[in-house]
N, C-alpha and C positions, 0 to 999 in steps of 0.2 A: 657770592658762593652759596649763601643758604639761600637763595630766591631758584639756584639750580639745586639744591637738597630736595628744597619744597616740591617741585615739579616733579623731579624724580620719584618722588613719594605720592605723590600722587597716581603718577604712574604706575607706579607697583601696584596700588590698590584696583588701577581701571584693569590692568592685567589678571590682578589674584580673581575678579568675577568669572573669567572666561574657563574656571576647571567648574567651579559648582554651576555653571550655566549648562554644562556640559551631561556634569552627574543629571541635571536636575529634565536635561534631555532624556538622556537616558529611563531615566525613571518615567516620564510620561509616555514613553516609546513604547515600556512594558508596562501600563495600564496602573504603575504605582502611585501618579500624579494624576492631577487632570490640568495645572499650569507649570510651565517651565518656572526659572527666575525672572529673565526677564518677560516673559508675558505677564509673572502677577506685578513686577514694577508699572508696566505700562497700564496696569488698570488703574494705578493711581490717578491717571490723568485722563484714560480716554472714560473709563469708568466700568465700560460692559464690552468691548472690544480690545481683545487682548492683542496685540502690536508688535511683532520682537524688536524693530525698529526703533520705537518708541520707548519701550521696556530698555533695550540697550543703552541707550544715550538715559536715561533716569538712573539703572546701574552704576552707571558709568561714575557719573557725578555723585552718586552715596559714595561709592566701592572710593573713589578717589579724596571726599571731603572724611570720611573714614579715616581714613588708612592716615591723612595728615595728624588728625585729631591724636589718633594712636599714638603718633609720632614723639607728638609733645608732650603729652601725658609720660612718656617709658624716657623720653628723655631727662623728664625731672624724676617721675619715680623707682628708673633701672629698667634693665633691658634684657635685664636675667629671665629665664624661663619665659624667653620672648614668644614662642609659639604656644605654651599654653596660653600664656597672657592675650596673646591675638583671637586665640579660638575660644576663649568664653567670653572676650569683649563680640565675639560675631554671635555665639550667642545672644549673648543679652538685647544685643539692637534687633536681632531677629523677632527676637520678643516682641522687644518696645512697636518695632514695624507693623509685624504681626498683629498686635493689639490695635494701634493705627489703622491699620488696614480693614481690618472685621467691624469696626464700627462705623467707620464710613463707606465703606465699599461693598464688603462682603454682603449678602443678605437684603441689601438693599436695592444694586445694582445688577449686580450677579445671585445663581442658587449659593446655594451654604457648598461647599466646597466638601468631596468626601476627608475621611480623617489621615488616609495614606496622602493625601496633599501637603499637611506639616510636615506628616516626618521624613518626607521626601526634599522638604524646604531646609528642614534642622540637619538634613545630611549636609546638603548643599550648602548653607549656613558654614559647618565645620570644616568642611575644603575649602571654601574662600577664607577661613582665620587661618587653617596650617599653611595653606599658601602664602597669605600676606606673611605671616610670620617668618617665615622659612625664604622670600624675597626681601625684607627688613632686616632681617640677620644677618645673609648674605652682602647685600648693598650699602645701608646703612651702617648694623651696628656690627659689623665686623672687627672694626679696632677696639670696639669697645668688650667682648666676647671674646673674643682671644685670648 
């Protein structure tokens, strides 16, 4: 039974990517971005060829190894204020990523990135946490919420 929690939770997290992959479309569509989400995950690997392909399946596997991590964490610490709790744990990794990312990639591989690029990532960022949270509330801690 929890080896099918686990899966499902994962789940939820490969799914909560696909709204901020969306915003983050959007936002490159009207010149606020110059990378989607998954295009700046795929530069993780390809390094200066941005991939959606590639990006997608890297997403994939955070948005999903996330979302368990999450999981466990709210299950010993409460699961109260689970959507704020989801959307500034997506912050911070954003960060952490972001920081990651700029040191080994950014500037070295690719140009320096304009600055509407972040905050177009920090929106996208905050729709993948209200999502995950607002799918873990629903799916998961429902009996425990109620």
């Amino acid at each position: 039974m929890i080896q099918d929690k686990v899966l499902l939770i994962g789940l939820l997290g490969v799914l909560s990517t696909i709204p901020g992959e969306i915003a983050s479309r959007i936002f490159v569509y009207f010149g606020i971005g110059k990378y989607s989400i998954y295009e700046l995950a795929s530069l993780i690997i390809t390094f200066n060829r941005p991939v959606f392909t590639i990006g997608l399946i890297v997403d994939f596997l955070v948005g999903s190894v996330f979302a368990i991590l999450l999981y466990f964490i709210f299950e010993k610490l409460g699961s109260y204020y689970l959507v704020i709790k989801t959307t500034f744990s997506s912050l911070l990794s954003w960060l952490v990523c972001e920081l990651l990312f700029t040191a080994t990639v950014e500037g070295k591989y690719i140009p320096i990135r304009p600055i509407n690029d972040y905050y177009s990532h920090i929106i996208s960022a905050m729709i993948f946490g209200i999502t995950l949270g607002l799918l873990l509330k629903k799916f998961i801690f429902k009996k425990l919420n109620s």
